[in-house]
C-alpha positions as CSV (number, residue, x, y, z in Angstrom):
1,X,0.0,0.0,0.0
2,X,1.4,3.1,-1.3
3,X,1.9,6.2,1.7
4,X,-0.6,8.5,-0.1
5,X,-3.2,5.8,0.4
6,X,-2.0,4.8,3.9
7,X,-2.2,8.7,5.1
8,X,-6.0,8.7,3.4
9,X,-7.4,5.5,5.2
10,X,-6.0,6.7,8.6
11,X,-7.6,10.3,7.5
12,X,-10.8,9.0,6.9
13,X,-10.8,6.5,10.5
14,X,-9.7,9.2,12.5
15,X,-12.7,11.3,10.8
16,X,-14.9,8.2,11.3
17,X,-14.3,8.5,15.0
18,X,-14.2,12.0,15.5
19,X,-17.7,11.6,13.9
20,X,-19.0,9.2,16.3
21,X,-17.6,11.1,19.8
22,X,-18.9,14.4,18.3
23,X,-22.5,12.6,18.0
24,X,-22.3,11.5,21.2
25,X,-21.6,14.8,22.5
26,X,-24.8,15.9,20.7
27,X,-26.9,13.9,22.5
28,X,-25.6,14.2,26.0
29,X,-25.8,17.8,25.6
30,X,-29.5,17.9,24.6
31,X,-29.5,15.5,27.8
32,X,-27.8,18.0,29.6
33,X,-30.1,20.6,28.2
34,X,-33.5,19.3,29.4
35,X,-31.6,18.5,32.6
36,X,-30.7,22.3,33.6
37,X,-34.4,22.9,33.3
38,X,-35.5,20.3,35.7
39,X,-33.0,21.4,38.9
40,X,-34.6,21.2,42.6
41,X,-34.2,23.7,45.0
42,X,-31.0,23.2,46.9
43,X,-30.9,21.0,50.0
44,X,-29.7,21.5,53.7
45,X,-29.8,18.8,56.2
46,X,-31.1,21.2,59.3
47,X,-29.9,18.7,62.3
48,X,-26.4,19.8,62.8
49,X,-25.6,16.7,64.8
50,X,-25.5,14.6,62.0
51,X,-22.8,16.6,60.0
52,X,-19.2,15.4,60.0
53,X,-16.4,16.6,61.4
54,X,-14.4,18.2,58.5
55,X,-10.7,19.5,57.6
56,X,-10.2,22.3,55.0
57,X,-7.2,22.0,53.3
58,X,-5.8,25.3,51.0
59,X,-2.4,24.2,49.4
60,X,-0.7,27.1,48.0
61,X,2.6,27.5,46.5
62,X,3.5,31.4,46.7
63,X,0.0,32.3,46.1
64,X,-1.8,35.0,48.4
65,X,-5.0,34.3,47.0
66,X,-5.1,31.5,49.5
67,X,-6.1,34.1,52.0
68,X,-9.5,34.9,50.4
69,X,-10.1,31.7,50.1
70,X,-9.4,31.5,53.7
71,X,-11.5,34.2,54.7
72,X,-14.3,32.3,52.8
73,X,-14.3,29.4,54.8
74,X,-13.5,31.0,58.3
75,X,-17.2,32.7,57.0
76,X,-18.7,29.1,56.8
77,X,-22.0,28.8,58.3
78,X,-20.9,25.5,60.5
79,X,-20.7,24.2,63.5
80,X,-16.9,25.2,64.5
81,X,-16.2,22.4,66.5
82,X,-16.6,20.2,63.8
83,X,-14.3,22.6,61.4
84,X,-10.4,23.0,60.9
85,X,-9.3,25.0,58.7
86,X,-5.1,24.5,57.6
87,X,-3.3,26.6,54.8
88,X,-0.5,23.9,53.5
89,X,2.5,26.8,52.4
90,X,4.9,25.9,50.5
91,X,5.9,29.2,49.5
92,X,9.3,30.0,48.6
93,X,9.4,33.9,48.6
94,X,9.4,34.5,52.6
95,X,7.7,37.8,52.3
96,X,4.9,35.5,51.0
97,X,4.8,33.3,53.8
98,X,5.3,36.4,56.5
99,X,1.8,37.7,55.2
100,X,0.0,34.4,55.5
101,X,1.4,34.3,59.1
102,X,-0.1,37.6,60.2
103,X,-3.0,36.6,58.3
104,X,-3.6,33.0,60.7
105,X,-1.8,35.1,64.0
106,X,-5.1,37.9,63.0
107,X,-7.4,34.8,62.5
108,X,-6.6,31.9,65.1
109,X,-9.0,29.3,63.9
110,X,-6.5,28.8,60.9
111,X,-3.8,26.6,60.8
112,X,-0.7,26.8,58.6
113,X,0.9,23.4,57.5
114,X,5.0,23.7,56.1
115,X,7.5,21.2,55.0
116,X,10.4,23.9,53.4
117,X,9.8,22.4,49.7
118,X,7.5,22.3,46.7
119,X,8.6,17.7,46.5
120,X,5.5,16.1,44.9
121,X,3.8,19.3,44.0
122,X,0.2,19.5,44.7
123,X,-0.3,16.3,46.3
124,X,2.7,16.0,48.3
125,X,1.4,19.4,50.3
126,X,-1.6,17.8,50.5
127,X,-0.1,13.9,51.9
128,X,2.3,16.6,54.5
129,X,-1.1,17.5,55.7
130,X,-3.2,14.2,56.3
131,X,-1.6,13.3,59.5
132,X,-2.7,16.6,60.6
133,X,-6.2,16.6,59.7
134,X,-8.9,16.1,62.1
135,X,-11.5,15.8,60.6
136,X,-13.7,12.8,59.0
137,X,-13.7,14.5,55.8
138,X,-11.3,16.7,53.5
139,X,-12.2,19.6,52.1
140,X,-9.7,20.4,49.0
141,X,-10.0,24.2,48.0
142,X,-7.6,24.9,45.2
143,X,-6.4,29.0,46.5
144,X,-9.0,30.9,43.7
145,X,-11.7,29.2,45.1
146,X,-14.6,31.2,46.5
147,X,-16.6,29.0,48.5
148,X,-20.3,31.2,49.5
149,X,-21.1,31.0,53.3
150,X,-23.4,28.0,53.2
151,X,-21.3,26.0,50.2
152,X,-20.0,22.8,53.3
153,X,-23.6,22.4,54.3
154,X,-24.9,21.9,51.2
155,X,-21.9,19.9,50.5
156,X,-21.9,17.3,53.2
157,X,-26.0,16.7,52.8
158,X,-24.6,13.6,50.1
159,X,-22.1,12.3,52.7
160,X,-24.6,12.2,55.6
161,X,-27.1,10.7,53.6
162,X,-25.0,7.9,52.4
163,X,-21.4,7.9,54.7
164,X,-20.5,5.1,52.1
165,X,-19.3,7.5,49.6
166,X,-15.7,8.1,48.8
167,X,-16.8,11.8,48.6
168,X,-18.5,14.5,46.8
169,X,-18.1,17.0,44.3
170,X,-19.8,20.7,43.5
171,X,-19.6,22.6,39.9
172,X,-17.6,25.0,39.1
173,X,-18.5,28.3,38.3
174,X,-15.8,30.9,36.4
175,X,-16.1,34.5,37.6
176,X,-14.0,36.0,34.7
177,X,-15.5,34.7,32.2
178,X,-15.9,37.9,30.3
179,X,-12.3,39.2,30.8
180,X,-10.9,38.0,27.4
181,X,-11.0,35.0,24.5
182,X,-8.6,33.2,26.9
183,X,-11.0,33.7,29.6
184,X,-13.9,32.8,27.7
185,X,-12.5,29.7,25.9
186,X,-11.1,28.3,29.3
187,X,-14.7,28.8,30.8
188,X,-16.2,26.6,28.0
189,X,-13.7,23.9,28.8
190,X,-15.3,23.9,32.4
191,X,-18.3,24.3,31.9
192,X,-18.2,21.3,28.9
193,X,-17.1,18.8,32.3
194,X,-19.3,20.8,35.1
195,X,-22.5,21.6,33.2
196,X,-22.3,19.0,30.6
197,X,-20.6,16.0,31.3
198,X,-21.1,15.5,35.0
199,X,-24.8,15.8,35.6
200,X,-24.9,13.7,32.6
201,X,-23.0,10.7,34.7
202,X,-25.3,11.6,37.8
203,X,-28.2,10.7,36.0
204,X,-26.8,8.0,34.0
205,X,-24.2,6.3,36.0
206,X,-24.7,7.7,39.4
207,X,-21.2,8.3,39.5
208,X,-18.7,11.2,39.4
209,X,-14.8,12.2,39.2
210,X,-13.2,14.4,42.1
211,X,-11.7,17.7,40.3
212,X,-9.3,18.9,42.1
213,X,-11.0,21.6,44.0
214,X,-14.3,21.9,45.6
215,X,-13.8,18.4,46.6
216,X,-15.2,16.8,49.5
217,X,-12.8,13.5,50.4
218,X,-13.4,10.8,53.0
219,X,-10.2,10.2,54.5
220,X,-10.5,7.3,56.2
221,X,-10.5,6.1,52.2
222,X,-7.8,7.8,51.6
223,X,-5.8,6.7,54.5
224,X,-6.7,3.1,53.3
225,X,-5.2,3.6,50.0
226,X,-1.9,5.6,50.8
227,X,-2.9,9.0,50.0
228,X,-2.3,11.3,47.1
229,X,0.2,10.1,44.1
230,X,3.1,12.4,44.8
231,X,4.1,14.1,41.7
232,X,0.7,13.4,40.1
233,X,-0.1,16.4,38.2
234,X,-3.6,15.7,38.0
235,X,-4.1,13.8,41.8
236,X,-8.1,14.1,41.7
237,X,-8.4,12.1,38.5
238,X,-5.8,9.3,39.5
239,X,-7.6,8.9,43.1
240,X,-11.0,9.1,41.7
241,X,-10.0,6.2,39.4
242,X,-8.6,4.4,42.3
243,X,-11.5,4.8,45.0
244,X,-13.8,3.8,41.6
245,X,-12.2,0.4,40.7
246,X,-12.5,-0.5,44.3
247,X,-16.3,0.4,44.0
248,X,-16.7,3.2,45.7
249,X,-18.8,6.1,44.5
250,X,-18.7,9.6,44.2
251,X,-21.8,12.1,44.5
252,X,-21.9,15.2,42.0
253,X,-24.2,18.2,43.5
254,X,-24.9,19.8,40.9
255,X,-26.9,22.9,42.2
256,X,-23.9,23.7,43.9
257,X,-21.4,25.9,42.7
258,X,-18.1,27.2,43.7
259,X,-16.2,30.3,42.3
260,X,-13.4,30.3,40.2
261,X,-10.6,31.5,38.2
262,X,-9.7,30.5,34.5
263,X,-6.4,31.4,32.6
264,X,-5.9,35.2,32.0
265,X,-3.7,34.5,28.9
266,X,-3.1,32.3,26.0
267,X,-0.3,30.7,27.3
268,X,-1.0,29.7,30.7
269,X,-4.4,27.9,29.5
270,X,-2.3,26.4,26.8
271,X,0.0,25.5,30.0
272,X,-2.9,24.4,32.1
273,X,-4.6,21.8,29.6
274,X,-1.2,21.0,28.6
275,X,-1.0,19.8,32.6
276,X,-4.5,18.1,32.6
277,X,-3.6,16.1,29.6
278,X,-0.7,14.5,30.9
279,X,-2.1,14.1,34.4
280,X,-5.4,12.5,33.2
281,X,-3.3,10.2,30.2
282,X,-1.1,9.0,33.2
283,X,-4.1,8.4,35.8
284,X,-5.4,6.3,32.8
285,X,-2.6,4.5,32.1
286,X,-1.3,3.5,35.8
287,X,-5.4,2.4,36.7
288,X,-7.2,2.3,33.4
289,X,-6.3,-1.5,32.5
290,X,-7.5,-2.8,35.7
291,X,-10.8,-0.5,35.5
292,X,-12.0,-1.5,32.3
293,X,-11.1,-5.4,32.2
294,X,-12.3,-5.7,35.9
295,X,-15.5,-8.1,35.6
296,X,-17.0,-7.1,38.8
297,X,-16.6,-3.4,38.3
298,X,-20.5,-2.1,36.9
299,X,-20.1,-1.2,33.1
300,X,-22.1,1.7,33.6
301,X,-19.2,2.7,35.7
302,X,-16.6,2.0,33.0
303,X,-18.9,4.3,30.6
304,X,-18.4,7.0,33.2
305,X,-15.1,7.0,33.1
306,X,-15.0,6.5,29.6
307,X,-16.8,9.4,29.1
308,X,-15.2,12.0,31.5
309,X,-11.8,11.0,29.8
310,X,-13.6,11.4,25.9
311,X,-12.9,14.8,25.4
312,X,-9.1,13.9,24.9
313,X,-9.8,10.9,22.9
314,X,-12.0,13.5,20.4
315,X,-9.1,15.9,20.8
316,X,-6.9,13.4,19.4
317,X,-9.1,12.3,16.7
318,X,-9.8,15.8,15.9
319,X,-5.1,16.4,15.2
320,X,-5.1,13.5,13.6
321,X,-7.5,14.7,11.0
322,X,-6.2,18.0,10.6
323,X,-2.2,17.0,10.2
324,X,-3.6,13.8,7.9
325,X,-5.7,15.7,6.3
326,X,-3.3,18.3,5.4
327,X,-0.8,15.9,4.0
328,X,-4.1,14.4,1.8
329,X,-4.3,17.7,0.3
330,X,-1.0,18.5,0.1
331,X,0.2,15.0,-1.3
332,X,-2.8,15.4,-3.8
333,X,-1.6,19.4,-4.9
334,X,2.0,17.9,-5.5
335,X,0.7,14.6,-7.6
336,X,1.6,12.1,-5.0
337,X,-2.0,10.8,-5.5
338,X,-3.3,9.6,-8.9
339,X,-7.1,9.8,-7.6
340,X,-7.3,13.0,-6.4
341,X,-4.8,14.4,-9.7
342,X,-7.2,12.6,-12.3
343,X,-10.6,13.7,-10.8
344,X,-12.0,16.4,-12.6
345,X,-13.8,17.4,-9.6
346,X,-10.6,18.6,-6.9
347,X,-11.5,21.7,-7.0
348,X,-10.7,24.7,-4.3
349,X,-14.8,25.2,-3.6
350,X,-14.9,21.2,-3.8
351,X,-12.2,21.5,-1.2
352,X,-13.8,24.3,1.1
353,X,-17.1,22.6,0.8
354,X,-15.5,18.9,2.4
355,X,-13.8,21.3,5.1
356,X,-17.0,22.9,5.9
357,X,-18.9,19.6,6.2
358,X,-16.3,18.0,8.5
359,X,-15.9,21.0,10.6
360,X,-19.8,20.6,11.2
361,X,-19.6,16.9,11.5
362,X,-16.9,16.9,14.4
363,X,-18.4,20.1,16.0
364,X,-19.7,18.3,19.5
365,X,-17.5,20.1,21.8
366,X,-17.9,23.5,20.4
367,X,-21.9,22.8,20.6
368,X,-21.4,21.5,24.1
369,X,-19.5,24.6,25.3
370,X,-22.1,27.1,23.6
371,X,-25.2,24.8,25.2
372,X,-23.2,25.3,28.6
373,X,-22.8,28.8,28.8
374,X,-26.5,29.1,27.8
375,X,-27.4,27.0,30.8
376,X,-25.3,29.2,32.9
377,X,-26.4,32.5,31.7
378,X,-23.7,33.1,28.6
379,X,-26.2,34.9,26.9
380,X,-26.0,35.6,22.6
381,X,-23.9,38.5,22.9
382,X,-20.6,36.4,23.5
383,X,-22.0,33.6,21.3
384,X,-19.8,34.9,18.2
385,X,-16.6,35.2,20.4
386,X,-17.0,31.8,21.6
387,X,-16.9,30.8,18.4
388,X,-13.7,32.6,17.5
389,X,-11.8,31.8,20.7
390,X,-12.7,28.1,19.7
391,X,-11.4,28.3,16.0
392,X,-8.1,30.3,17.3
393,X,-7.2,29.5,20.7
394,X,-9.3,26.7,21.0
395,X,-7.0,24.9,17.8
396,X,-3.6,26.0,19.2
397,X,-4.9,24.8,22.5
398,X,-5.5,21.3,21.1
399,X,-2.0,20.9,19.9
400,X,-0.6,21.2,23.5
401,X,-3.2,19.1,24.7
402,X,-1.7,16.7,22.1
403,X,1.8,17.3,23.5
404,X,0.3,16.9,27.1
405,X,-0.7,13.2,26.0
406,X,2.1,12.0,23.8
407,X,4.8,13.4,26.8
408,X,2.6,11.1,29.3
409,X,3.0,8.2,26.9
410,X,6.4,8.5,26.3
411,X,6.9,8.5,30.1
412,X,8.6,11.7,30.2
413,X,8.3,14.2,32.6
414,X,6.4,17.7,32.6
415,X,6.8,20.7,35.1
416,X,3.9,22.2,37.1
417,X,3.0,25.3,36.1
418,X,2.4,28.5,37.9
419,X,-0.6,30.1,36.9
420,X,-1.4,33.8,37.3
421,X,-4.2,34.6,39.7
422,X,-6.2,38.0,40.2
423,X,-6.7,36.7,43.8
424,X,-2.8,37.1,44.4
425,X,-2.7,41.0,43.4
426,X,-6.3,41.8,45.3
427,X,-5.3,39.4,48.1
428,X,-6.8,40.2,51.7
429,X,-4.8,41.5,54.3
430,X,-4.3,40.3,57.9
């Protein structure tokens, strides 16, 4: 088989596939359509003696947003004997870590967690301050999180209802949004997972994936299990598929949502999905093999995971399309392929026309991320730039998501990456 015609049949699978996800993200959106229409009203548990004793963990790496986040949850309306509340710094700019301390010596209820490096990133603050932890349950808050006042009641309704869970998790909101096409195309990835693809697996699996932030963990479970993957850049996904293949669940509350930050500029989103690629490719390859050939584990279950992980199997599909299809036209231009050179009908509109058709064929995620910011109030008037932060930013964005995934199946390593918060300039002070 000549490499013209080897380059076209992969062309045409890859578009095949790309097809098929991009259907299936039709359909789960107008699932997830109907759904935001059918929400009930948000539920508290009123008998305070049945909610857990919890620990709120904030690990920050030279980040003073971490004090409004703080603030936030010192504001929580819960019983405070059954609340501690620890800032893990790792901070290695001391004037950094002087302001957090008059921040906890102003506000004694917090707690400040330190082990002199940044070993293991993320995870390895977090498995410095298990042992320390008090509580029956962890609360992860990533430091640009903006918990409201009654956000760990509603949270903990799911637990106390059913203290088999491995945990819960709320939505996400993004609160700049609107700032820029960065903003705005980093918002539709979340909302794609928070208002698409997760009440989606609530109805349909009755499962969920911890994110990262916003996270309520039981840590008994976690004890049981050896804590966080130090070094894992994406340590919610690897433990979620952990507690899953043992059979433990996770509740999504939906009607609940925490405030966040996205990427202010091009290249730390590019940085940031770069990160989740590799963190969720490796989570997949060190637990995926025992997930999906375990016969005792619910295939509903392996469909959820399946489907939380299909946005960078589309994103795949969707390169492989563009750099084969490129060297199908290009091969056919120089006269590398007979077919294409004797058919009267390779023409530039013939060409534009097939592009168009494609582009509309493999659209799912674009449609999910309009259909998401509808359901959270996006409104027409940012409709259009949507559009072109998907068909700019959005196709650079894929490339390094490409990179993420091809560095974490090579084995290589990949940095963590600092991202620039507005919560770190309009920090609180003590």
């Amino acid at each position: 088989m000549e490499f013209h015609t080897i380059i076209k049949t992969v062309f045409e699978i890859s578009l095949m596939g790309a097809f098929a996800l991009s259907l299936g993200y039709f359909i789960v959106t107008a699932f997830a359509l109907a759904l935001s229409r059918l929400r009930n009203e948000p539920e508290i548990i009123a008998d305070e003696s049945l909610y857990p004793t919890v620990t709120v963990q904030i690990p920050t790496y030279n980040e003073l947003a971490a004090l409004n986040c703080a603030a936030r949850c010192l504001d929580f309306d819960y019983p405070a004997e059954k609340l501690q509340i620890m800032i893990g710094d790792d901070s290695n700019q001391p004037e950094v870590s002087a302001k957090i301390d008059a921040f906890a010596a102003a506000n004694p209820d917090i707690e400040i967690s330190r082990r002199g490096d940044n070993a293991g990133f993320k995870p390895g603050n977090l498995n410095v301050m298990l042992p320390k932890a008090k509580g029956d349950y962890l609360l992860i808050l990533d430091s640009d999180f903006l918990p409201k006042k009654d956000f760990l009641k509603r949270l903990v309704v799911p637990v106390i209802k059913d203290p088999t869970l491995a945990g819960a998790q709320a939505a996400w909101r993004i609160i700049n949004v609107h700032d820029n096409h960065s903003t705005l195309m980093g918002t539709g990835i979340v909302n794609i997972i928070h208002t698409v693809i997760l009440p989606f697996l609530k109805v349909a699996t009755n499962q969920c994936v911890f994110c990262g932030s916003g996270e309520l963990v039981k840590k008994s479970y976690l004890e049981e299990r050896g804590g966080w993957t130090a070094g894992a850049l994406t340590e919610d996904v690897d433990y979620s598929l952990r507690v899953i293949t043992d059979g433990k669940r996770i509740a999504y509350v939906d009607d609940l949502r925490i405030r966040c930050e996205a990427p202010y500029t091009p290249g730390d989103l590019f940085r940031q999905q770069m990160r989740w690629a590799y963190g969720v490719m490796r989570a997949f390859m060190a637990h995926g093999k025992k997930l999906f050939l375990s016969r005792t584990i619910q295939k509903r279950t392996k469909f959820a995971a399946f489907l939380f992980s299909s946005g960078y199997v589309m994103v795949t599909l969707l390169l492989l399309t563009m750099v084969l299809g490129t060297l199908t036209l290009v091969s056919g231009i120089l006269g590398l392929d007979p077919t294409v050179v004797q058919s009267p009908s390779y023409t530039v509109g013939h060409l534009v026309y097939d592009s168009i058709v494609n582009l509309l064929l493999t659209c799912g995620l674009l449609v999910s991320a309009i259909a998401a910011g509808f359901i959270n109030g996006f409104g027409f008037r940012n409709l259009g730039k949507l559009v072109v932060a998907s068909l700019t930013i959005g196709v650079i964005c894929m490339f390094f998501v490409g990179r993420g995934l091809i560095t974490a199946w090579l084995g290589l390593p990949m940095k963590w990456f600092m991202m620039k918060k507005a919560g770190n300039e309009q920090a609180i002070s003590a």
